[in-house]
PAZAFI-846169 format. One line per field, with one value per residue: residue number from 1; z, y, x of N, C-alpha, C, CB in turn. Coordinates in nm, 3 decimals. Atoms other than C-alpha are relative to their C-alpha. Glycine has a CB too. Layout:
num NUM/...
n.z Z/...
n.y Y/...
n.x X/...
ca.z Z/...
ca.y Y/...
ca.x X/...
c.z Z/...
c.y Y/...
c.x X/...
cb.z Z/...
cb.y Y/...
cb.x X/...
***
This chain:
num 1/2/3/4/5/6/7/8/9/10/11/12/13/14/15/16/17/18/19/20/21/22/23/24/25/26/27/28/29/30/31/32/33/34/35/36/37/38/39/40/41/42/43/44/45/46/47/48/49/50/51/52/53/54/55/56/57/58/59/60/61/62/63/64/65/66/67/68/69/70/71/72/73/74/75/76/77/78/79/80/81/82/83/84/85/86/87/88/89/90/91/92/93/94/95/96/97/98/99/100/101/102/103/104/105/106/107/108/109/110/111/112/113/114/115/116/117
n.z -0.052/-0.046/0.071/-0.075/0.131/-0.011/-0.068/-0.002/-0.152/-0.069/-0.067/-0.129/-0.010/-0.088/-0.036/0.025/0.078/-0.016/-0.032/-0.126/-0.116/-0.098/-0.133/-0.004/-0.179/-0.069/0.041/-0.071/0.072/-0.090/-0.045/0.094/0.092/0.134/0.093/0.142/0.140/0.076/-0.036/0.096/-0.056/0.021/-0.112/-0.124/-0.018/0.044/-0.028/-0.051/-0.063/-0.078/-0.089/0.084/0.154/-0.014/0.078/0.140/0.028/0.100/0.084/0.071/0.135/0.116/-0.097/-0.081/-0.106/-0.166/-0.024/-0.114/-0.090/0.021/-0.055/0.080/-0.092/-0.021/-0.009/-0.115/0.086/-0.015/-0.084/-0.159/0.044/-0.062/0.020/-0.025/0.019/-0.044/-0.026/-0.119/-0.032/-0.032/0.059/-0.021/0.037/0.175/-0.008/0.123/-0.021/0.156/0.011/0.033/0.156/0.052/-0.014/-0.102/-0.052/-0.108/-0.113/-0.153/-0.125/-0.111/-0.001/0.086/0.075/0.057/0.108/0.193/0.021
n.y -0.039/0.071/-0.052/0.061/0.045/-0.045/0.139/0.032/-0.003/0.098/0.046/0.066/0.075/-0.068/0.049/-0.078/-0.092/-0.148/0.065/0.107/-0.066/-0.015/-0.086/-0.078/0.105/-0.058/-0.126/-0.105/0.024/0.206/0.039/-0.018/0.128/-0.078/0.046/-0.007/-0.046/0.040/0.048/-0.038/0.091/-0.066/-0.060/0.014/-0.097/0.012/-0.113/0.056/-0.048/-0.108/0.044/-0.054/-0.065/-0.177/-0.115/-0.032/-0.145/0.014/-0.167/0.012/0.028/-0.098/-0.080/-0.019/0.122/-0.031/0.115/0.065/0.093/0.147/0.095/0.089/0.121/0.018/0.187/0.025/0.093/0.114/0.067/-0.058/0.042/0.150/0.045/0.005/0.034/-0.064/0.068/0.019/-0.144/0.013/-0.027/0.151/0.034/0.111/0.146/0.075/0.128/0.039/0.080/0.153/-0.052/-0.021/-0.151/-0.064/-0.133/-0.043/0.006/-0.073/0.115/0.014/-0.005/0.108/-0.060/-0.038/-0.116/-0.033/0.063
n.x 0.130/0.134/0.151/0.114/0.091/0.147/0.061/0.182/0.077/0.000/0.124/0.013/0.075/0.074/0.063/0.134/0.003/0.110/0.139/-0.042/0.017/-0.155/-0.020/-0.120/-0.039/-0.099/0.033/0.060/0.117/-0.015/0.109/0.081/0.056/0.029/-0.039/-0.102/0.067/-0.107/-0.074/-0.130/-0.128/-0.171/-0.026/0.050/0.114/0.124/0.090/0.129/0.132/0.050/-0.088/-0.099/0.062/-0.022/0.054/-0.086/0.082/-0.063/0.029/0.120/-0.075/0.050/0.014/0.101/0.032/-0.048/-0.047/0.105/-0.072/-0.010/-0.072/-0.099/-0.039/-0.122/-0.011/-0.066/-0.081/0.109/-0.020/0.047/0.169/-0.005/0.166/0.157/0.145/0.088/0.083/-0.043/-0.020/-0.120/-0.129/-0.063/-0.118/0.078/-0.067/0.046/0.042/0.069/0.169/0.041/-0.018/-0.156/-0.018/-0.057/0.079/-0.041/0.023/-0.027/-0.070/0.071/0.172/0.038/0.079/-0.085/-0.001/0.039/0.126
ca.z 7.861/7.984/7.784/8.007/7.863/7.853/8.110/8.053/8.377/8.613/8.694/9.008/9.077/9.309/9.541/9.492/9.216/9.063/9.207/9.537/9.886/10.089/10.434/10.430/10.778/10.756/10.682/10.745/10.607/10.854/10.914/10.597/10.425/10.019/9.669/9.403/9.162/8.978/9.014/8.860/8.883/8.700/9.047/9.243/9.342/9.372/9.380/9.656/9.677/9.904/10.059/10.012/9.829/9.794/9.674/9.355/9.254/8.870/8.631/8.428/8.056/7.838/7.861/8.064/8.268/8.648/8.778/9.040/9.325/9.245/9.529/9.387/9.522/9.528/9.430/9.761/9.748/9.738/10.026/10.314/10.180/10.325/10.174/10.306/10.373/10.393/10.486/10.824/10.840/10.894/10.707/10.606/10.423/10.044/9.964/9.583/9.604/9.303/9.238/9.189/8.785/8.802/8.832/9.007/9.246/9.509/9.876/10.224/10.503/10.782/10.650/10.352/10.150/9.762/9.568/9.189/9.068
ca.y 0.419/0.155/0.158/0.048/-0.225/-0.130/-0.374/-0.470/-0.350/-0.593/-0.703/-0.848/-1.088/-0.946/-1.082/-0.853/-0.759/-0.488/-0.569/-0.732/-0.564/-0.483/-0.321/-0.075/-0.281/0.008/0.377/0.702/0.550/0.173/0.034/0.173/-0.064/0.009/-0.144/-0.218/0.062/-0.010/-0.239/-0.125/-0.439/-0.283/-0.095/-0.304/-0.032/-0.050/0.283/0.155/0.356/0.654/0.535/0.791/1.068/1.425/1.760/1.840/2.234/2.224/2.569/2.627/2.504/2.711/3.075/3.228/2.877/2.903/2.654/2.420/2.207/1.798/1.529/1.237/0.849/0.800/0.441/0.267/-0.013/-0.346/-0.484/-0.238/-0.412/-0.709/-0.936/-0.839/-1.073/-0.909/-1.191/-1.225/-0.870/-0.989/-0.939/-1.266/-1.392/-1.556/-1.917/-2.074/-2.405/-2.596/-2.673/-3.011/-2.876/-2.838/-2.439/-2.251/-2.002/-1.787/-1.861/-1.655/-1.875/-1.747/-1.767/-2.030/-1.811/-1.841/-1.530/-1.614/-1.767
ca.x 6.124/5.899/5.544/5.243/5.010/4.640/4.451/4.052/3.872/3.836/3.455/3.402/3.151/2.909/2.678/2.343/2.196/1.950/1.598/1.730/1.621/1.936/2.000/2.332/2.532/2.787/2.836/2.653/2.351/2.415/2.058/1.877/1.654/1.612/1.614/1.893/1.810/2.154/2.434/2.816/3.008/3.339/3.314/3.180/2.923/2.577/2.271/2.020/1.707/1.699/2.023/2.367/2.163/2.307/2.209/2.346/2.323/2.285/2.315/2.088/2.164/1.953/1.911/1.623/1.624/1.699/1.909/1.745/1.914/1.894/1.872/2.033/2.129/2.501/2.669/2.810/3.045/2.844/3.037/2.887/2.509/2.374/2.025/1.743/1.431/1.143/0.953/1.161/1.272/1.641/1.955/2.128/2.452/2.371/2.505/2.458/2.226/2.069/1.704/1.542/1.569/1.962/1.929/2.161/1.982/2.087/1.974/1.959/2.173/1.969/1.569/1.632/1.467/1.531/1.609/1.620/1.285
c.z -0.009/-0.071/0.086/-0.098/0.111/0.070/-0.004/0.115/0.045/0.066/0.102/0.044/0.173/0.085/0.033/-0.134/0.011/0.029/0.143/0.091/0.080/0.087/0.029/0.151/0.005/-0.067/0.030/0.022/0.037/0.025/-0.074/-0.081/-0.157/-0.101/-0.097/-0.102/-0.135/0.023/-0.105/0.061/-0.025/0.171/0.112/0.130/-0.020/0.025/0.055/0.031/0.110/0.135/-0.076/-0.128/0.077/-0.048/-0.074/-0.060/-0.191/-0.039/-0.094/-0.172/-0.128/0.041/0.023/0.096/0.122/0.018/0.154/0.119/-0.024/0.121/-0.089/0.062/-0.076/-0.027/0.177/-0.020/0.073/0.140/0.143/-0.090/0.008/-0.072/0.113/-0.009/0.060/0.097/0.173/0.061/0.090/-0.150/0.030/-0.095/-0.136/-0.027/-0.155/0.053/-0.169/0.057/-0.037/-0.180/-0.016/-0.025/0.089/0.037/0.099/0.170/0.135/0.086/0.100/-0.018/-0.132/-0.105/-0.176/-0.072/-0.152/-0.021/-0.147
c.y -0.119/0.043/-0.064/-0.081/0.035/-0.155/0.030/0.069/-0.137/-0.026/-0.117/-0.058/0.023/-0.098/0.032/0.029/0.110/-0.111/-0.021/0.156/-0.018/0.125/0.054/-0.039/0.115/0.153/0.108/-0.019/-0.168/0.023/0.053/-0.078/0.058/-0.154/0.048/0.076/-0.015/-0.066/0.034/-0.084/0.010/0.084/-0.064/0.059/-0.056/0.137/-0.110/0.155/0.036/-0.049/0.146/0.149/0.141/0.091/0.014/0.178/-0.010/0.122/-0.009/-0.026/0.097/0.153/0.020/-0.139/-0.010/-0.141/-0.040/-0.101/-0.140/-0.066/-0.156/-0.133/-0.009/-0.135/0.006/-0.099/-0.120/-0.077/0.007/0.028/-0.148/-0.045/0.035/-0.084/0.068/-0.082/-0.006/0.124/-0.018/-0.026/-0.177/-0.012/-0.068/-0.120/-0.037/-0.143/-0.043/-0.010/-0.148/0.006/0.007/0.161/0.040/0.130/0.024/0.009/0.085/-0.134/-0.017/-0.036/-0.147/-0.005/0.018/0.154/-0.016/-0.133/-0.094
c.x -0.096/-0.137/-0.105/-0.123/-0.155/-0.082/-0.120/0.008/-0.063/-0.152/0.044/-0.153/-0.070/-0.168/-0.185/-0.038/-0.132/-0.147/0.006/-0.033/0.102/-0.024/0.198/0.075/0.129/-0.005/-0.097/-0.173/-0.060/-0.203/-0.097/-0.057/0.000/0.057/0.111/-0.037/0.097/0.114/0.122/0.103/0.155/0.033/0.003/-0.087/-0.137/-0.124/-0.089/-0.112/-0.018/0.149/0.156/-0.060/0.046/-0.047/0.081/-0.042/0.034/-0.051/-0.091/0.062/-0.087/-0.024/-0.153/-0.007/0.076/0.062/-0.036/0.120/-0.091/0.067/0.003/0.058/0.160/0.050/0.055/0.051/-0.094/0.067/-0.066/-0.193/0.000/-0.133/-0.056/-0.123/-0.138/-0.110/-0.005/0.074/0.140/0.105/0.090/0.139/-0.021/0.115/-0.082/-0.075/-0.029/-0.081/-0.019/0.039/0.124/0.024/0.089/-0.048/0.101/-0.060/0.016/0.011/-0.123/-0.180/0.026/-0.085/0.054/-0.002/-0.036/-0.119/0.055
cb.z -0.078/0.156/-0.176/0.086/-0.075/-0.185/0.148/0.012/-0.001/0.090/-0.115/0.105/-0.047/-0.105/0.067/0.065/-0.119/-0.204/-0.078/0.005/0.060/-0.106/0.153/-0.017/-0.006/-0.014/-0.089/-0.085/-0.166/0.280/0.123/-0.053/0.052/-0.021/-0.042/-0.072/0.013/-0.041/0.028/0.000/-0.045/-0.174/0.015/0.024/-0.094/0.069/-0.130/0.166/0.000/0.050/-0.023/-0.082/-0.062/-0.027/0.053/-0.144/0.112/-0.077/-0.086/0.030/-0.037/-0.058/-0.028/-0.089/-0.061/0.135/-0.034/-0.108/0.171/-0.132/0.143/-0.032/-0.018/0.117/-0.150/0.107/0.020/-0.162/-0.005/0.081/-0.175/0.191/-0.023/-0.053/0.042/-0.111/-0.078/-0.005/0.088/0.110/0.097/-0.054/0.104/-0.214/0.172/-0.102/0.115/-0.105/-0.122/0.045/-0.042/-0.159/0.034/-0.023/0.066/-0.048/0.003/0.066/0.108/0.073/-0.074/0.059/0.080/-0.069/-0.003/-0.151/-0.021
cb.y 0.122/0.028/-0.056/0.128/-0.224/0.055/-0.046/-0.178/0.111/0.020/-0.055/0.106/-0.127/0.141/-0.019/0.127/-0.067/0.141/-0.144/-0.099/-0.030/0.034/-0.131/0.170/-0.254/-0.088/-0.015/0.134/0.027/-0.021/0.021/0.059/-0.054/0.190/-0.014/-0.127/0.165/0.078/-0.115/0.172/-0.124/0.167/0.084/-0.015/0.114/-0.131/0.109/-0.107/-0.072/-0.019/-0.223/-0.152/-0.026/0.048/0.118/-0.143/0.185/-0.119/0.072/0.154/-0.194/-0.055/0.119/0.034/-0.135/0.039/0.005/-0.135/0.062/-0.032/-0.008/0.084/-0.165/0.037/-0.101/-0.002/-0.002/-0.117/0.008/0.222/0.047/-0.014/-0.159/0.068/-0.120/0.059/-0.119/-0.114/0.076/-0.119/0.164/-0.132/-0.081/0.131/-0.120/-0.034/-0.006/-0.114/0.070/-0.040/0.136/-0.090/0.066/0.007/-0.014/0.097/-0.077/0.118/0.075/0.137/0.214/-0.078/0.130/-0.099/0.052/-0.038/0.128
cb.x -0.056/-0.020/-0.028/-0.069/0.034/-0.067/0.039/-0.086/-0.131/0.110/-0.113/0.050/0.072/-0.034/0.080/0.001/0.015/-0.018/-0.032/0.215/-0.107/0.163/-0.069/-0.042/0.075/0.144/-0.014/0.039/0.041/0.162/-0.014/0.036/-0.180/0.118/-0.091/0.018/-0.041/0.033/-0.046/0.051/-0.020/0.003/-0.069/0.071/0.015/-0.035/-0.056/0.044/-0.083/-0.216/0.021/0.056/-0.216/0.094/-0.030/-0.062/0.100/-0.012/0.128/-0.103/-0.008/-0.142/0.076/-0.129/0.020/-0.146/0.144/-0.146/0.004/0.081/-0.059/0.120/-0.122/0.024/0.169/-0.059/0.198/-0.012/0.106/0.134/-0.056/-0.004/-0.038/-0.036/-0.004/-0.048/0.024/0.078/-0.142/-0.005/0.080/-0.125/0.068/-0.001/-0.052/0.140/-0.140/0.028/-0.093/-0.206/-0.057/0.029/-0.112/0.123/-0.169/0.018/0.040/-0.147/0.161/0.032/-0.109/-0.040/-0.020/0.013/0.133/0.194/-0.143
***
């Protein structure tokens, strides 16, 4: 009998994070603007803000308390999410640069805009 070895989870190095303004380029929810409210890089998932949100019916947990219907944002997988500049109100592609300081920031291709301060 074969024994299976226990493997870490695999983080994946993701190209958004939480904070960042992103536009959804695919899915039910294509052409939705919204913020990073959480990023789950073991998933590779990210919750954007008012993007993917369902009703949730929850019971009531104590007694006498009615149970209420919960809408709710959904992760989505970080790949079908593109940057967002607001500045230029276009969707661009991100590229690492350095600063004059030797920082490594993150850049938008199309506006040249940086992201990390």
């Amino acid at each position: 009998m074969a024994v299976k070895k226990k493997t870490k989870p695999q983080f994946h190095k993701m190209h958004v994070k939480t904070g960042d303004t992103v536009q959804v380029v695919s899915g039910k929810d294509k052409g939705k603007v919204g913020e990073i409210v959480q990023a789950i890089p073991k998933d590779s998932k990210v919750i954007v803000k008012g993007v993917n949100v369902k009703t949730k019916h929850v019971k009531p947990q104590q007694e006498g308390e009615s149970g209420r219907i919960v809408t709710q944002e959904f992760p989505i997988h970080s790949s079908n999410v593109m940057l967002y500049s607001t500045k230029e109100n276009v969707v661009s592609r991100v590229c690492y640069t350095f600063t004059q300081d030797g920082k490594k920031v993150r850049m938008l291709k199309k506006t040249g805009e940086v992201l990390d301060k």
